[in-house]
N, C-alpha and C positions, 0 to 999 in steps of 0.2 A: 456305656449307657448314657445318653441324652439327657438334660434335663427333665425333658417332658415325661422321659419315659419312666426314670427316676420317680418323677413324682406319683405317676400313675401306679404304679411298684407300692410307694409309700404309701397311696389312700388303699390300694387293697390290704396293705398289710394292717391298716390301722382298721379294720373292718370285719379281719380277722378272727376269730374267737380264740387259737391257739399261738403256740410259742413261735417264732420266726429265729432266722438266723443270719444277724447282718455280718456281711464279708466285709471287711474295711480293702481298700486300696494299697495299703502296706501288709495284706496276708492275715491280719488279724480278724477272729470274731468274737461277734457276742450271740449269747443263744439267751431269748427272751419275749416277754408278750411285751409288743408294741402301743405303748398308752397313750400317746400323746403325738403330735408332730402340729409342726408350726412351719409353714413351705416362705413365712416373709420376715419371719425372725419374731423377737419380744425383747423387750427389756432388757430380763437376764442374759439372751442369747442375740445377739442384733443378724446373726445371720441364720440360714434354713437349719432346722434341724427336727431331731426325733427324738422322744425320750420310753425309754424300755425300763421295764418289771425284770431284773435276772437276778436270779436264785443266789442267796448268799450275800446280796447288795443289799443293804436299810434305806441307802436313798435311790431315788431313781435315777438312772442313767442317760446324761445328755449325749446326744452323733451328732455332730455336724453334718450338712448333708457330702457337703463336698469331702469327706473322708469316707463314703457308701461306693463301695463297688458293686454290690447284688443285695438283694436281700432273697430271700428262699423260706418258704413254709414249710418248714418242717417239723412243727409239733401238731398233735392232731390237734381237728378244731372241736373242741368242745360243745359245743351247740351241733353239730352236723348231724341232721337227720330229728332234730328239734324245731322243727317249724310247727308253725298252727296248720297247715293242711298236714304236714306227717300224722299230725297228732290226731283229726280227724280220720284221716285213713286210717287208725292203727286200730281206731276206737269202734270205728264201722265194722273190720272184721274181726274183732274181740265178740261183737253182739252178734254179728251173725255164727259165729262160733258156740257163741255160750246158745244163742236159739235151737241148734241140731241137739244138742246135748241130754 
C-alpha cells in the first residue's frame, strides 16, 4: 500500500463510527475504534501515526504509520442508518402508518 493510499485508508477509518482492525507488517493486530491520527507527526510522536480505543487498554494506543500494512472495518459502524434523512424517512412512514389505523 502507497502512502497516499494509506492515508486515504486512515481518514476513512478515523470517520468511522466502529471498531477497525489494523494489520501491522510483522503479522500483528490490533482490533479498535480509531481516535485520533496525526498523518505529519506531534510532539510526542515526530513521525505519522494513529491512535486507537482497544478493549482492556486504559491508555490509548499510538501505530506508527510505517508499521500499518491494512487496516479493515470490521466492527459494525454504529451510527449506520442514523442519519437525519433516515430519521425523517422513518418518521414519515410511522405517520402515515399510525394515519390508516
Amino acid at each position: 500500500m502507497t502512502e497516499t493510499e494509506l492515508a486515504a485508508v486512515i481518514e476513512k477509518a478515523f470517520d468511522y463510527r466502529g471498531d477497525v482492525t489494523v494489520d501491522f507488517k510483522d503479522g500483528r493486530q490490533v482490533i479498535g475504534y480509531l481516535s485520533n491520527r496525526n498523518l505529519k507527526g506531534a510532539e510526542h510522536c515526530p513521525e505519522p501515526f494513529i491512535e486507537m480505543m482497544v478493549a482492556g487498554q486504559p491508555e490509548l494506543v499510538c501505530i506508527a504509520c510505517h508499521d500499518i500494512a491494512n487496516i479493515r472495518f470490521t466492527g459494525e459502524d454504529t451510527a449506520a442508518g442514523k442519519s437525519w434523512e433516515d430519521w425523517l424517512a422513518k418518521e414519515a412512514t410511522k405517520k402515515k402508518t399510525q394515519g390508516k389505523a
